[in-house]
Structures are given as C-alpha cells and as structure tokens.
VMD Tcl script that draws the C-alpha trace (Angstrom):
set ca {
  {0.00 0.00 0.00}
  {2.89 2.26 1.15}
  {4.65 1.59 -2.29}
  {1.36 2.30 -4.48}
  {0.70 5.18 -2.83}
  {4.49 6.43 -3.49}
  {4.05 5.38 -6.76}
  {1.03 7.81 -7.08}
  {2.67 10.92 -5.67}
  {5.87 10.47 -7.47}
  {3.70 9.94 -10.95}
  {2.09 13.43 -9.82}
  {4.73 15.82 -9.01}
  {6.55 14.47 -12.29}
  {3.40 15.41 -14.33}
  {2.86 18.84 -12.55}
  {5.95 20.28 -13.51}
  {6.10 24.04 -14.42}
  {7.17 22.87 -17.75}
  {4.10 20.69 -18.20}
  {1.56 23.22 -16.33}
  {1.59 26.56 -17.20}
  {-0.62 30.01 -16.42}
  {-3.93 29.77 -14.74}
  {-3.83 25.80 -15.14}
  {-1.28 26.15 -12.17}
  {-3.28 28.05 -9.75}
  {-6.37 26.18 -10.22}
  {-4.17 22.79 -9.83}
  {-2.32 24.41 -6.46}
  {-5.97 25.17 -5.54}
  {-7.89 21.85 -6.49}
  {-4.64 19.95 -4.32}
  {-5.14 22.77 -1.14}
  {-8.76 21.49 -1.67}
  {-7.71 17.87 -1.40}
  {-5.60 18.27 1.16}
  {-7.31 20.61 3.67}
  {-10.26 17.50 3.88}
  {-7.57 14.86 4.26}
  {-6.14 16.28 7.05}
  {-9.46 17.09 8.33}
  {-10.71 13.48 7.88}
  {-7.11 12.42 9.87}
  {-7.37 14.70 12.66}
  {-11.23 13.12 13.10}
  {-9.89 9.74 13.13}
  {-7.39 10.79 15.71}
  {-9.23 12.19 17.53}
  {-11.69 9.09 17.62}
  {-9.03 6.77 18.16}
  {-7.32 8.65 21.47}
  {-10.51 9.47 23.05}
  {-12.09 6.43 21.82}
  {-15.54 8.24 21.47}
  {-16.39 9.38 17.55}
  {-17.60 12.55 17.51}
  {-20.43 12.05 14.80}
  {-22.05 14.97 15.21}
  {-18.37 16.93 14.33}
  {-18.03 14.64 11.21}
  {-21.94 14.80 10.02}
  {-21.31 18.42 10.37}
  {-18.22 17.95 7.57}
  {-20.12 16.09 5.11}
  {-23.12 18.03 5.09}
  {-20.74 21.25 4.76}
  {-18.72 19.20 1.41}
  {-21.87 18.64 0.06}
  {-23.06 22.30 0.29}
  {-24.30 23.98 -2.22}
  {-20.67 26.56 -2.57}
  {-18.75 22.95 -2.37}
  {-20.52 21.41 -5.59}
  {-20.20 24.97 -6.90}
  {-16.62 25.33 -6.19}
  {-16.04 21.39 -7.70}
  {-17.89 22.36 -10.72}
  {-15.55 25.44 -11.06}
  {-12.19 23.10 -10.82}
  {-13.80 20.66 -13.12}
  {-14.52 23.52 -15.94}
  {-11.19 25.06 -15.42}
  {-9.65 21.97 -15.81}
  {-10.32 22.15 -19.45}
  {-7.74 23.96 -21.86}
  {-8.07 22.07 -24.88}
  {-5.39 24.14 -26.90}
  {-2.95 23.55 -23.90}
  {-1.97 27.49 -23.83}
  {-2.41 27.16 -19.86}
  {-5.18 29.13 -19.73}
  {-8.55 27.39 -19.10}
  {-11.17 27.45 -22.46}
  {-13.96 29.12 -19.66}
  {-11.55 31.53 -19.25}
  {-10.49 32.52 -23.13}
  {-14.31 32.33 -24.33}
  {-14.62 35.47 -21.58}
  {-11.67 37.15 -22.88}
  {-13.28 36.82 -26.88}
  {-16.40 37.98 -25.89}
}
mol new
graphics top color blue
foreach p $ca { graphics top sphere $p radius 0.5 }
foreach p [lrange $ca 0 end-1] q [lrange $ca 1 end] { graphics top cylinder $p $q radius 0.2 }
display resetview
C-alpha cells in the first residue's frame, strides 16, 4: 500500500511540472490539491481524535459532510472541473479565453 501510494505521488509531481503546467492551469491545480488536502487532514485529525478518546464525535463529522456537500462545495467542484479544461494547452482554461473573446 505504502509503495502504491508512493508510486502515485511520485507519478504526480513528475506530471505537474512548471514545464508541463503553465498560467492559470497552475493556480487552479495548487488550488484543487489545497482542496484535497485541507479534507484529508481534516478526515485524519477526526480519526485521531476518535481513536485517542475512543468516542467518535459524529455529530463533528456529520457536520463535515453536510458542509462538502453544500451547495458553494458542488459549486466550487464544478468550477475546478470547468477550469480543468484547456483544450489548446496554452495554460489558460477554455472558460476563461471564451470570456476574454467575448
């Protein structure tokens, strides 16, 4: 498991490269990860909290999942998702260039 998941971040970091990701395609990537990351380590802290007080706090982790399934988070995911496109690979998202032309 320890070598997969390795495997995983070392396949990342070599495919976000500044040579591979450039303009806006970099902030919404260094946002989508801060994303990622801020819930993982919110997840974590829950289960460590559960496992040294050996009591889960349900209420504290209903209270997560009903705020990630908000309304602003699906808004927000639908936001990475469209910038995530940049079919001319120019680094600058296709929602963002079809503003610009207008």
């Amino acid at each position: 498991m320890k070598e997969k998941l390795l495997a995983l971040l070392q396949a990342a970091t070599t495919k976000l490269t500044p040579d591979t990701v450039k303009g806006a395609m970099r902030f919404i990537i260094w946002y989508a990860l801060l994303l990622v990351f801020c819930c993982i380590v919110y997840v974590v802290a829950w289960l460590f909290d559960w496992y040294t007080t050996g009591n889960p706090n349900l209420v504290e982790i209903r209270n997560f999942l009903h705020e990630i399934a908000s309304a602003p988070w699906i808004a927000v995911i639908g936001f990475i998702a469209k910038a995530f496109i940049d079919s001319n690979n120019n680094g600058i998202p296709d929602e963002l260039e079809s503003k610009e032309d207008k």
